[in-house]
Backbone as ProteinMPNN parsed JSONL, in Angstrom:
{"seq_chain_A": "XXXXXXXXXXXXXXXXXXXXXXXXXXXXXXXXXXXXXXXXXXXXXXXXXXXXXXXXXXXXXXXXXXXXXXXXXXXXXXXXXXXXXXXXXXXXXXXXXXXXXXXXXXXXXXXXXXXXXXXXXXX", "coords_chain_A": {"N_chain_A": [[11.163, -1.769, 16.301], [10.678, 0.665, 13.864], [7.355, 0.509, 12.103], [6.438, 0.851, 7.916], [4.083, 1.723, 5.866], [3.897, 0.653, 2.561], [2.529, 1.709, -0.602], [1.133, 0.882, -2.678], [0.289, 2.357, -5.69], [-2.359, 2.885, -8.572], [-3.096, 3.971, -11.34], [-5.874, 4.709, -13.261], [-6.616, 5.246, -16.069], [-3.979, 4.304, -17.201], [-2.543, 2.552, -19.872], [-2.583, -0.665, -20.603], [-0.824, -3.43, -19.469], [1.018, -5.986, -21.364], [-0.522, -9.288, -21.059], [1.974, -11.045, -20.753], [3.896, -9.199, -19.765], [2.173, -8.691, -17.2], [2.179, -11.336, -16.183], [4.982, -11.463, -15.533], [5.21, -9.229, -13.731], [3.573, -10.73, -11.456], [5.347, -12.414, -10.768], [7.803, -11.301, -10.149], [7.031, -9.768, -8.303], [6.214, -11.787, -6.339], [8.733, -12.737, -5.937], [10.091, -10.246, -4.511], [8.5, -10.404, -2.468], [9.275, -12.817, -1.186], [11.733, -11.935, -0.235], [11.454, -9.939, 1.337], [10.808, -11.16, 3.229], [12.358, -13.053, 3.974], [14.492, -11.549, 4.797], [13.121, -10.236, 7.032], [11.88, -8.138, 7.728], [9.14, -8.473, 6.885], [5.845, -8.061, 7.575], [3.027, -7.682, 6.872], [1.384, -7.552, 3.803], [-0.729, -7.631, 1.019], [-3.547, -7.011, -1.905], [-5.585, -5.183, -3.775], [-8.837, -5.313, -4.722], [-10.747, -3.843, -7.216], [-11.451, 0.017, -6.796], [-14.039, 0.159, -7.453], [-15.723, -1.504, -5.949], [-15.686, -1.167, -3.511], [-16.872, -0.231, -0.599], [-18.191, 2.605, 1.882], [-18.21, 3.402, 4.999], [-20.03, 5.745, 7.158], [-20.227, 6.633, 10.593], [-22.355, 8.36, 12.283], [-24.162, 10.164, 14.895], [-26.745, 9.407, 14.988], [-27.276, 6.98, 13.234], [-25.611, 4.866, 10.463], [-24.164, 5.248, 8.095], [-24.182, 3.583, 4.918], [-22.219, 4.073, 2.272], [-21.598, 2.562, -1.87], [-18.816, 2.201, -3.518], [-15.702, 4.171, -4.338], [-14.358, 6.233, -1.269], [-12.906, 8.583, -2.353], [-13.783, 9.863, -5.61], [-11.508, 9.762, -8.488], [-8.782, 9.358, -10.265], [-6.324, 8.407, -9.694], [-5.813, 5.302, -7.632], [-5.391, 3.141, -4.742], [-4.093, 0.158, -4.771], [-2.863, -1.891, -3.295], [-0.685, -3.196, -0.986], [2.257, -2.538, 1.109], [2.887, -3.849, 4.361], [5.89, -3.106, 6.398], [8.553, -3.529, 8.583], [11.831, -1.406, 8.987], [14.664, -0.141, 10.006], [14.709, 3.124, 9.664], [13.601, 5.463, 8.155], [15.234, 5.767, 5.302], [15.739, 3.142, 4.687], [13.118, 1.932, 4.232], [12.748, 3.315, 2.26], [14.049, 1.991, 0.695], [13.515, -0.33, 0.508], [10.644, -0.008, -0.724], [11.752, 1.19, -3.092], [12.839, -0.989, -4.314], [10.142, -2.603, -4.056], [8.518, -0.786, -6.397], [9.49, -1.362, -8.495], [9.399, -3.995, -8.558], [6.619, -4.292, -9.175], [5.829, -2.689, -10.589], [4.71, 0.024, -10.749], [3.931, 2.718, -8.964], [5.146, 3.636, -5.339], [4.221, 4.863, -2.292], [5.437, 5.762, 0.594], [4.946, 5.723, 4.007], [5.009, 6.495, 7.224], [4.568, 4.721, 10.125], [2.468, 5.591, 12.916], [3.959, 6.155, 16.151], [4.428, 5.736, 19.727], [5.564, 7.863, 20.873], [5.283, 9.305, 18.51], [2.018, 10.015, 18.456], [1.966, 11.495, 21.103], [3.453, 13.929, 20.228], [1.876, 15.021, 18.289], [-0.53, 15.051, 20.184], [0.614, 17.567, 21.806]], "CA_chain_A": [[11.573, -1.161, 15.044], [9.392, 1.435, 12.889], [6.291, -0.016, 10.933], [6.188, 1.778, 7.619], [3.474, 1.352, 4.826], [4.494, 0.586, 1.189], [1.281, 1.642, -0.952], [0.99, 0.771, -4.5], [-0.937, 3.548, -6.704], [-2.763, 2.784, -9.894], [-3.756, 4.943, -12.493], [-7.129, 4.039, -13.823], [-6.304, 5.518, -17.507], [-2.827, 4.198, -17.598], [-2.24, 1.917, -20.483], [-2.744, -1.881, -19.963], [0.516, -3.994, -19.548], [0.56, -7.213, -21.803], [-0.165, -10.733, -20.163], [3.49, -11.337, -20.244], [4.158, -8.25, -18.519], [1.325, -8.792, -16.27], [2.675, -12.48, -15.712], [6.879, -11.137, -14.994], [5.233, -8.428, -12.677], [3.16, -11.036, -10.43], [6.453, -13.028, -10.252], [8.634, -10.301, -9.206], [6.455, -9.429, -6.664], [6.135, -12.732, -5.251], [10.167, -13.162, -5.441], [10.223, -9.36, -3.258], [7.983, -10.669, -0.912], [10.261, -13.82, -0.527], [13.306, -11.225, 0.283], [10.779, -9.32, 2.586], [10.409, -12.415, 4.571], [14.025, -13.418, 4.221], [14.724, -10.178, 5.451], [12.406, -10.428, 8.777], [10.835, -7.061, 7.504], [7.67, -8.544, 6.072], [4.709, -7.768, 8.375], [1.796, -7.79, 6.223], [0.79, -7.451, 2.281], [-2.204, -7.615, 0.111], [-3.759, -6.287, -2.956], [-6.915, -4.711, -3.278], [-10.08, -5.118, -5.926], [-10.826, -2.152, -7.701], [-12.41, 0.733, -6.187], [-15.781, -0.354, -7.539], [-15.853, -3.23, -5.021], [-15.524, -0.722, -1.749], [-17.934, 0.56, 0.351], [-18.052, 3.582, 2.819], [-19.195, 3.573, 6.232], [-19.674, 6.523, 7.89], [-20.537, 6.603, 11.623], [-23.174, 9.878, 12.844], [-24.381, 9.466, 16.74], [-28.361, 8.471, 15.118], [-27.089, 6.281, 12.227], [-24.506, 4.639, 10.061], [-24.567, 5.458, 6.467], [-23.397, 3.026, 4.036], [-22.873, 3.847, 0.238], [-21.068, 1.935, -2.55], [-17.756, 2.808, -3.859], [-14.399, 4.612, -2.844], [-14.312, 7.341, -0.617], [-12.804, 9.677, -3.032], [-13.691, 9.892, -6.649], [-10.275, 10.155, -8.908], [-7.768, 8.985, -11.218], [-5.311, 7.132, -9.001], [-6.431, 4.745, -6.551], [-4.837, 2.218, -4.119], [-4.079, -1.141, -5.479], [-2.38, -2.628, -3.03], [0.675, -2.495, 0.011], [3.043, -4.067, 1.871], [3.845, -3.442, 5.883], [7.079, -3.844, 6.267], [9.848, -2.444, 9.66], [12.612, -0.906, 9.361], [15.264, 1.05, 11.031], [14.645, 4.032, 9.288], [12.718, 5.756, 6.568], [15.6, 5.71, 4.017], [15.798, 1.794, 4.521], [11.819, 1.758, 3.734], [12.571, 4.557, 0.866], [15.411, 1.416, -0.28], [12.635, -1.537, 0.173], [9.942, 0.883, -1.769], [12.203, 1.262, -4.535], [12.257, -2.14, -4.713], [8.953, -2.676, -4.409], [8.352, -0.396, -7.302], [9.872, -2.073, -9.268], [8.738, -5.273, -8.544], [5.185, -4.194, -9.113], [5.84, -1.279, -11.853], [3.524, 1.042, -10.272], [4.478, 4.341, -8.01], [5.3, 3.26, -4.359], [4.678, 5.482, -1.51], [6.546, 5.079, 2.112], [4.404, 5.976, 5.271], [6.141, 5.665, 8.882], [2.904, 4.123, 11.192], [2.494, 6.408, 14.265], [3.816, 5.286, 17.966], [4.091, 6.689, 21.276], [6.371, 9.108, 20.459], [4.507, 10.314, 17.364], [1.006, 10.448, 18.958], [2.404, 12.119, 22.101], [3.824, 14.997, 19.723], [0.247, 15.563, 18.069], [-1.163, 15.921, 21.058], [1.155, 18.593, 22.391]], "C_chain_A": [[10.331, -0.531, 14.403], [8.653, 0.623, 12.132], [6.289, 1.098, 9.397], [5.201, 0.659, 6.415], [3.984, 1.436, 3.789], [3.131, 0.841, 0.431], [1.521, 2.045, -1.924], [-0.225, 1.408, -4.937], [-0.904, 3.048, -7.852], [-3.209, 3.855, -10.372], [-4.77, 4.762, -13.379], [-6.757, 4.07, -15.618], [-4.701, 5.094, -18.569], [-3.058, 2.629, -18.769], [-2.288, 0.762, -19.71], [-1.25, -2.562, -20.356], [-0.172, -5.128, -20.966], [0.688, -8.167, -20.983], [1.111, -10.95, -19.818], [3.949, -10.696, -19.298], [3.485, -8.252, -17.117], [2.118, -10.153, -15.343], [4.414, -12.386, -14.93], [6.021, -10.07, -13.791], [4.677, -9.643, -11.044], [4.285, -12.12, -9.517], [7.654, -12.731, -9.771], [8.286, -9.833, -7.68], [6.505, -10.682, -5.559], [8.107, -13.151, -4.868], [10.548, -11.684, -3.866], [9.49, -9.68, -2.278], [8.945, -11.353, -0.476], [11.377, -13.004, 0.229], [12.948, -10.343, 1.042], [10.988, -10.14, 3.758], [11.958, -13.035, 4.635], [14.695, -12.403, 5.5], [14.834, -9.918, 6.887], [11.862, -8.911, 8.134], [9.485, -7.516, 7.284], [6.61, -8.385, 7.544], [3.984, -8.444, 7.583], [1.457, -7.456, 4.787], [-0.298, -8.102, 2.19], [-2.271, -6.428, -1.169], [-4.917, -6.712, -3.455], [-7.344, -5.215, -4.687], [-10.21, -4.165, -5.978], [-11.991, -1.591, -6.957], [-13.826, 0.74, -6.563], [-16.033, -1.224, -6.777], [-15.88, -2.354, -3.482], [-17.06, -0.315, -1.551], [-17.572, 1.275, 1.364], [-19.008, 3.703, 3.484], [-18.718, 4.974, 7.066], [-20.527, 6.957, 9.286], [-21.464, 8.036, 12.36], [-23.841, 9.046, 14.234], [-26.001, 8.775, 16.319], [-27.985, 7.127, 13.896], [-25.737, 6.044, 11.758], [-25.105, 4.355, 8.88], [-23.197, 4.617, 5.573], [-23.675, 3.315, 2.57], [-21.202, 2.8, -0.463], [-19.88, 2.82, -3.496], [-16.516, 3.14, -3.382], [-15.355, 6.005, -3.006], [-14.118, 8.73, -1.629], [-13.087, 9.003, -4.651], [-12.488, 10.486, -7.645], [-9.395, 9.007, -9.642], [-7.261, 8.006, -10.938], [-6.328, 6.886, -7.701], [-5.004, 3.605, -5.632], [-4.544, 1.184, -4.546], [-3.337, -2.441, -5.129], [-0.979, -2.277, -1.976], [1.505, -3.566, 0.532], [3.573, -3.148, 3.705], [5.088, -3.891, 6.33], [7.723, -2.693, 7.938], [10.889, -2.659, 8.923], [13.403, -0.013, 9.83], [15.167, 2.694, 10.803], [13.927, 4.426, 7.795], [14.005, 6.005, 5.468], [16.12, 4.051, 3.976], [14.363, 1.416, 4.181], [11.717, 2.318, 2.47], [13.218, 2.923, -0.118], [14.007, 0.544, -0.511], [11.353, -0.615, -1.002], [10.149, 1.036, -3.173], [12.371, -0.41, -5.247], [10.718, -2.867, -5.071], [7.985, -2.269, -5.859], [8.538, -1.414, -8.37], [9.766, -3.057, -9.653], [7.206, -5.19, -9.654], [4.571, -3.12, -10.794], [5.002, -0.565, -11.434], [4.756, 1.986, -9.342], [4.007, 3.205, -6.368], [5.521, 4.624, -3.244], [4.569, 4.82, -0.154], [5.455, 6.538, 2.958], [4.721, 5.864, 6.233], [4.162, 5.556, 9.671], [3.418, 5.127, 12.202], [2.786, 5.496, 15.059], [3.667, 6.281, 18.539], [4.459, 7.997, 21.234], [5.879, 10.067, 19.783], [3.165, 11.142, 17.587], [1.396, 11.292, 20.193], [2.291, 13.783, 21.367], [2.389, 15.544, 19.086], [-0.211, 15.704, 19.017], [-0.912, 17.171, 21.897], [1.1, 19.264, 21.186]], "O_chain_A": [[9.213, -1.044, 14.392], [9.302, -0.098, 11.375], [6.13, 2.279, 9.706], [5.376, -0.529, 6.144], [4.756, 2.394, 3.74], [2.314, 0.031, 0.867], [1.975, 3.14, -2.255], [-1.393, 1.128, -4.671], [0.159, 2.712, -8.375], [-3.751, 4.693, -9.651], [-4.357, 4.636, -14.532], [-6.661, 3.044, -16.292], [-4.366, 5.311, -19.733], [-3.753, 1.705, -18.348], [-2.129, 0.791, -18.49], [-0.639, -2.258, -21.381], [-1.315, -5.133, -21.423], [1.64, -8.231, -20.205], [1.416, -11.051, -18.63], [4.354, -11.152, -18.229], [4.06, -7.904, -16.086], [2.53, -10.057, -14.187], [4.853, -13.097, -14.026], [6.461, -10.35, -12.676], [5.158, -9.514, -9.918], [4.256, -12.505, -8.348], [8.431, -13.471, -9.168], [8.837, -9.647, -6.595], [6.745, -10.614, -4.354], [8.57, -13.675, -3.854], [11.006, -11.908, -2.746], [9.778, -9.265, -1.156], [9.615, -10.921, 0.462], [11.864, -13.459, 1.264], [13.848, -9.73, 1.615], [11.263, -9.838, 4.919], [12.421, -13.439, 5.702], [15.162, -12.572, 6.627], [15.751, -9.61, 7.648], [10.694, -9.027, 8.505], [8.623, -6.696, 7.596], [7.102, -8.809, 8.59], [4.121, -9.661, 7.46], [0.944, -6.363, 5.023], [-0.789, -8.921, 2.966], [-1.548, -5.459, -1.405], [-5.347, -7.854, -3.622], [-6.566, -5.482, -5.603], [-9.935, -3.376, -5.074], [-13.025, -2.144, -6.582], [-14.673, 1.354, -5.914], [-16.944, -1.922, -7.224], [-16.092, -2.96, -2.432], [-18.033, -0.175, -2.291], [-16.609, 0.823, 1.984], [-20.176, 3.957, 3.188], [-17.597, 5.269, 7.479], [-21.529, 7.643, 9.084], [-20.742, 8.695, 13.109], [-23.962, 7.849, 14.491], [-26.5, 7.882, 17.004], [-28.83, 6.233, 13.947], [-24.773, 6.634, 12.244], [-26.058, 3.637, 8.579], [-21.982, 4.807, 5.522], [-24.651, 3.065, 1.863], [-20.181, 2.481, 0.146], [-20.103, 3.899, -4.046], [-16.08, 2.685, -2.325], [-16.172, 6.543, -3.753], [-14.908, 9.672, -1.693], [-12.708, 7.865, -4.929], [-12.429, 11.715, -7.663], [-9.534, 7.809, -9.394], [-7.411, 6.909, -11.476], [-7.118, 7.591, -7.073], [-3.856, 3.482, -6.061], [-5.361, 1.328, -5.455], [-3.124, -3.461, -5.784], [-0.319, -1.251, -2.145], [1.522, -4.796, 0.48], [4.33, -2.215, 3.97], [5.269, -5.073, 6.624], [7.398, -1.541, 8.224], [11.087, -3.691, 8.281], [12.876, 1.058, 10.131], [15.524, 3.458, 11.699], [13.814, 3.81, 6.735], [13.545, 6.64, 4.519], [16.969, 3.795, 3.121], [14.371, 0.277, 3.714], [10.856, 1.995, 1.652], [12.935, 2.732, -1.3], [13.408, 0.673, -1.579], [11.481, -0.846, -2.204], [9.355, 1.044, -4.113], [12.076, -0.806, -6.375], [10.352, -3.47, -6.08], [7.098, -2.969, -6.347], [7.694, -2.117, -8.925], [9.927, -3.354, -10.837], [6.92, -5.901, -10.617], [3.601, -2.976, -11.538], [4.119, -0.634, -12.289], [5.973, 1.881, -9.186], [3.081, 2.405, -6.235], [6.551, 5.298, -3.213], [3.949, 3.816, 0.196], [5.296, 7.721, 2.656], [4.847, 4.655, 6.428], [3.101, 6.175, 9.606], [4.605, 5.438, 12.303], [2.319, 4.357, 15.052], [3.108, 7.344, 18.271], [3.807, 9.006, 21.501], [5.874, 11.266, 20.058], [2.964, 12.305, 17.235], [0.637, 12.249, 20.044], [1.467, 14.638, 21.692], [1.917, 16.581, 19.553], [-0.577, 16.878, 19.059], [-1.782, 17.763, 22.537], [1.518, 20.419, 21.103]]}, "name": "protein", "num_of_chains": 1, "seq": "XXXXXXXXXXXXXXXXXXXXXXXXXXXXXXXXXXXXXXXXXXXXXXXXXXXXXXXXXXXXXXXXXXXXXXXXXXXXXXXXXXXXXXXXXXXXXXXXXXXXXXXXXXXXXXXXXXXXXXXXXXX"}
C-alpha cells in the first residue's frame, strides 16, 4: 500500500494559542494517532524543535560544510508529520484533514516514491 507524508506547517508570526488550546490540541493529536494505529495506517510520527535547533550538511567531493539553522530562511516552517499508507491519495487527503484538525495547523499530503514512480523519472 502507498506511503504518504502528512506534514504539519507553522507559521512563525501566527498568533500564540492559549495553554488550554495548546493543552486540547496535544490531546487531539494523541487521540488521532490512537485511530492511526487502530487503523493499521500509522507508520511513523514526530514533531520537530524549531528551526533554530537544525543544522545543514552539505556534502562537496573535498569537504562537508556544516552551518547552523534551516535550510531555507522563511515564514512557515515544518513542525512536525505523520507517515501514514493508504490506498489512495484521497484516503490520505481524508486522514490529513483529520490531522489538521487535530493539530490546528495546515496539513500537507505527499505520496513517497516507489518503483513505479522512480522508473517514470527516469524515463
Amino acid at each position: 500500500m502507498p506511503q504518504y507524508l502528512l506534514s504539519v506547517h507553522m507559521v512563525d508570526d501566527a498568533p500564540l494559542p492559549s495553554q488550554e488550546e495548546i493543552q486540547q490540541a496535544y490531546k487531539d493529536v494523541d487521540a488521532f494517532n490512537a485511530e492511526l494505529q487502530a487503523h493499521d495506517v500509522w507508520v511513523f510520527a514526530g514533531g520537530l524543535q524549531p528551526p533554530t535547533t537544525a543544522s545543514v550538511v552539505t556534502a562537496h567531493p573535498d569537504e562537508v560544510l556544516v552551518t547552523d539553522g534551516p535550510f531555507v530562511e522563511a515564514k512557515e516552517h515544518l513542525g512536525g508529520f505523520w507517515v501514514i499508507t493508504a490506498p489512495d491519495r484521497d484516503a490520505a487527503v481524508d486522514w490529513a484533514r483529520r490531522a489538521s484538525a487535530a493539530c490546528r495547523q495546515p496539513v500537507e499530503v505527499r505520496p513517497f516514491q516507489d518503483d513505479e514512480t522512480v522508473d517514470e523519472v527516469d524515463s
